[in-house]
Structures are given as C-alpha cells and as structure tokens.
VMD Tcl script that draws the C-alpha trace (Angstrom):
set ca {
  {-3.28 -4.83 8.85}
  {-6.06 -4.67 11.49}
  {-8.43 -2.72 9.48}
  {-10.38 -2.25 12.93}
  {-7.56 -0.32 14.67}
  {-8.95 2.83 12.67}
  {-12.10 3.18 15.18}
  {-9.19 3.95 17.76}
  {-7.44 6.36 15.36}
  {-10.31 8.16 13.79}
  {-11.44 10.48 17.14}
  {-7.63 12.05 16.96}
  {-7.85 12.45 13.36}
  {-11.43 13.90 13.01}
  {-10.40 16.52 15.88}
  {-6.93 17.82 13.77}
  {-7.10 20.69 11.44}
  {-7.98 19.48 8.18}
  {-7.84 18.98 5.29}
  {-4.93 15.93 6.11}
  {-2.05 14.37 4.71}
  {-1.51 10.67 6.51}
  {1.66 8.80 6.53}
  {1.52 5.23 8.28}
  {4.92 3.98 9.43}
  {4.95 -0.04 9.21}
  {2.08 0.38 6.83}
  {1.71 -3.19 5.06}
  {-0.78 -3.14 2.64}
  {-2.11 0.28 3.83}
  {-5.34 -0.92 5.34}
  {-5.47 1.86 8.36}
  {-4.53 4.58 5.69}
  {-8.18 4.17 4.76}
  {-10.19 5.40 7.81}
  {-12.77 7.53 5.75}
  {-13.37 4.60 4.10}
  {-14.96 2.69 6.35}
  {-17.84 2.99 8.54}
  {-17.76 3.34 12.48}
  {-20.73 3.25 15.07}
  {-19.77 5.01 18.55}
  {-22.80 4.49 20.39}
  {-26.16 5.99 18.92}
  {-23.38 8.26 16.34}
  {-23.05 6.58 13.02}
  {-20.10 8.06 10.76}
  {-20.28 6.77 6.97}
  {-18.22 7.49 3.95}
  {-19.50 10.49 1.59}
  {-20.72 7.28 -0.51}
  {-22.80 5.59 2.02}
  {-22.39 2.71 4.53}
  {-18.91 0.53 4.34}
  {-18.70 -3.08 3.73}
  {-16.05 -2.27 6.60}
  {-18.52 -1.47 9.94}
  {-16.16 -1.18 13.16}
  {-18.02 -0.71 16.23}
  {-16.03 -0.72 19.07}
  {-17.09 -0.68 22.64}
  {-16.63 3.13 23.95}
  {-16.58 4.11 27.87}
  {-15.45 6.90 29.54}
  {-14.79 10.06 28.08}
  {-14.55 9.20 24.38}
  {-13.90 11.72 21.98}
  {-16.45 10.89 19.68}
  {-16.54 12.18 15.96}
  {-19.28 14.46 14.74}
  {-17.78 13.81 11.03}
  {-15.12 11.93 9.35}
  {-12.16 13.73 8.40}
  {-11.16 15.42 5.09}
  {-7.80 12.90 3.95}
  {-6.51 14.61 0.69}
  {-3.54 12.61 0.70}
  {-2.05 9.14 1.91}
  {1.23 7.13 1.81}
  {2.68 4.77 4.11}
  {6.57 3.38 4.35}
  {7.17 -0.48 5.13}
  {10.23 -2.63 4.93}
  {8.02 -5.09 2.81}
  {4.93 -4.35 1.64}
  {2.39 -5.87 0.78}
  {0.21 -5.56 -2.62}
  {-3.31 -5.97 -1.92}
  {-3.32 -7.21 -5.81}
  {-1.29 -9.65 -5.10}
  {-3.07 -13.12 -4.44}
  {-0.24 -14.58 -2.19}
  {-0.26 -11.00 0.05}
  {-3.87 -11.09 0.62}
  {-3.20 -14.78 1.52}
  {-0.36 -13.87 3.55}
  {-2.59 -11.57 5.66}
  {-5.40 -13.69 6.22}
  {-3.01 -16.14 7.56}
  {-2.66 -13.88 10.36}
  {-6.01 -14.10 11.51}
  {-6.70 -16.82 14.07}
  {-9.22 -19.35 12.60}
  {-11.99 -18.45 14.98}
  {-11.54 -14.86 14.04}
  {-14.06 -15.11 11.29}
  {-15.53 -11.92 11.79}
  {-11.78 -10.28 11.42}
  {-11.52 -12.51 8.74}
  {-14.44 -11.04 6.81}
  {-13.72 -7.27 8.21}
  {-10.19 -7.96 6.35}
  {-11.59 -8.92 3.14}
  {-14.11 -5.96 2.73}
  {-10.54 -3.65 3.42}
  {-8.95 -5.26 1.01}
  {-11.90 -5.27 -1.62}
  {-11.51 -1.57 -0.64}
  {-8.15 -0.77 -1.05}
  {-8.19 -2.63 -4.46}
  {-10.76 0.14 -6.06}
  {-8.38 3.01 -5.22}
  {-4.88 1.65 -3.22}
  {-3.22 3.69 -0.80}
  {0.96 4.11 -1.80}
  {3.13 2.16 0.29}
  {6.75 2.45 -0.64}
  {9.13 -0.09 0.73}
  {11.79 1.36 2.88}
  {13.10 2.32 6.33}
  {10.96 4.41 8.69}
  {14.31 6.44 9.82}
  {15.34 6.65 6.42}
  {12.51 7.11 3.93}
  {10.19 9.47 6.01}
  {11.52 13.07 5.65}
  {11.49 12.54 1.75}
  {7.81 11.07 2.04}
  {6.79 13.14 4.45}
  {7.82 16.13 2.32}
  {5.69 14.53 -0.66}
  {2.65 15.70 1.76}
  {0.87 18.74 0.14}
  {1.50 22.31 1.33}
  {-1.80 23.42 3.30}
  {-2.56 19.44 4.88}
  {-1.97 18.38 8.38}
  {0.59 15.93 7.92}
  {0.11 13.54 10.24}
  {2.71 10.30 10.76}
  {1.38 7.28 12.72}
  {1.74 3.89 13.50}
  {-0.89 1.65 14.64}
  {2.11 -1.23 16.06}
  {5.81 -1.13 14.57}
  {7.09 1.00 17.09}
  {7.33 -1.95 19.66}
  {9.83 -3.51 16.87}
  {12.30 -0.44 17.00}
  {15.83 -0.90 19.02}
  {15.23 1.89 21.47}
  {17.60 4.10 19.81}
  {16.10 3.72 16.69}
  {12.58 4.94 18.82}
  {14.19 7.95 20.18}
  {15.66 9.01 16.20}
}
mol new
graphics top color blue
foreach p $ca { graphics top sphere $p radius 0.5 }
foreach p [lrange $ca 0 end-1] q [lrange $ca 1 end] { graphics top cylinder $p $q radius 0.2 }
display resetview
C-alpha cells in the first residue's frame, strides 16, 4: 500500500474514456484505489481533488516524454480483490502497514497516514479472495457505461507463471 505508486498510474487513467470503474488486484487496504483523492504535482501542473489540495501530495520526478494529466479522472466506482485484506479501521492493519515502511522512510511514513486518514472518511471495498477466481464476478459488479479498468500496482511478480498467463 504505496499510496505514492498512484502518480505512476494516474497519466494512464486520466487519458482512458471516462467515467471509470477501477478494480485493484492484490489491493490491501485499497490505498491506490484512491488516485482522485490525492494530490499530484508534475512539474509546473498541479492536479487537486474537486475538494481542494490532499493531505496526500505525490510529486514525483518526471523526464522524458511524460504523459502529463490536464485533469484527474472521473472514478464512479472502485473495488479491489486480496487474499487478506486489510481494514484501514482496524488498529493492528494500519500498524501492520506502517511496519512496512523502513524507519528512515518518514516521509512514506507520513504520506501513508494521510491515505489512510483518507480511506477511513469513505473506504474503498476490498473483498478477500483469489485474483483468478473472484475477478469476473467483481469485475461484472462494475457499472454498465464505466471503463472498467483492472490493475495491479505489484502482485503480479507473486503469480506462478501459469497463474500470470490465466
């Protein structure tokens, strides 16, 4: 749950059709099903929530030919699938993932707080089962008229390549 992985995803999603449907394979707590949540500075382009600037600011470092976003995409609906997920309620999940953080991380640290402070006011769904399994019957939980878009921001390396290819 590297909230900061979003300022990767956002320039695919913001070019898609809209309005879209996201459904995170390997989801956890569903921090990276919230990229209009947060705020993102590409260069001298600033892209905020409809509410205003993000206690989440990612600013990553951009070169080469970047698609950068003129606006943040239209997400009308969001679920993600995980073997075990985590609650971001929970006190020993949100413990859990800050355990992940190196110590000297303390700027990741901070970013993963403000997600989670996020995600508490209105939390994604994250159902627990299988990727192979569970994601046609998710998947076909998406409303007619959204691009449905599945991702992943890392599981895939933990699939048997079989499993990758189904």
């Amino acid at each position: 749950n590297e909230p900061a992985r979003c300022a990767v995803l956002l320039p695919i999603l913001a070019a898609l059709p809209g309005p879209l449907a996201l459904l995170e394979v390997g989801a956890s707590a569903g921090l990276c099903l919230l990229p209009d949540r947060y705020s993102y500075r590409y260069g001298d382009t600033h892209l905020d929530p409809e509410e205003g600037v993000s206690s989440v600011i990612l600013q990553p470092q951009i070169s080469g030919a970047v698609p950068v976003p003129e606006r943040m995409p239209e997400i009308v609906w969001r679920a993600g699938i995980d073997l075990n997920p985590l609650n971001v309620f929970d006190e020993a999940d949100a413990t859990w993932l800050e355990t992940l953080v190196w110590p000297e991380h303390t700027e990741r640290l901070a970013r993963l707080r403000a997600a989670l402070d996020i995600a508490r006011s209105d939390p994604p769904r994250v159902i627990r089962g299988d990727a192979i399994d569970s994601l046609q019957a998710v998947a076909a939980e998406a409303p007619a008229g959204a691009t449905l878009v599945v991702f992943h921001s890392a599981v895939l390396a933990y699939f048997a390549p079989d499993d990758r290819t189904r």
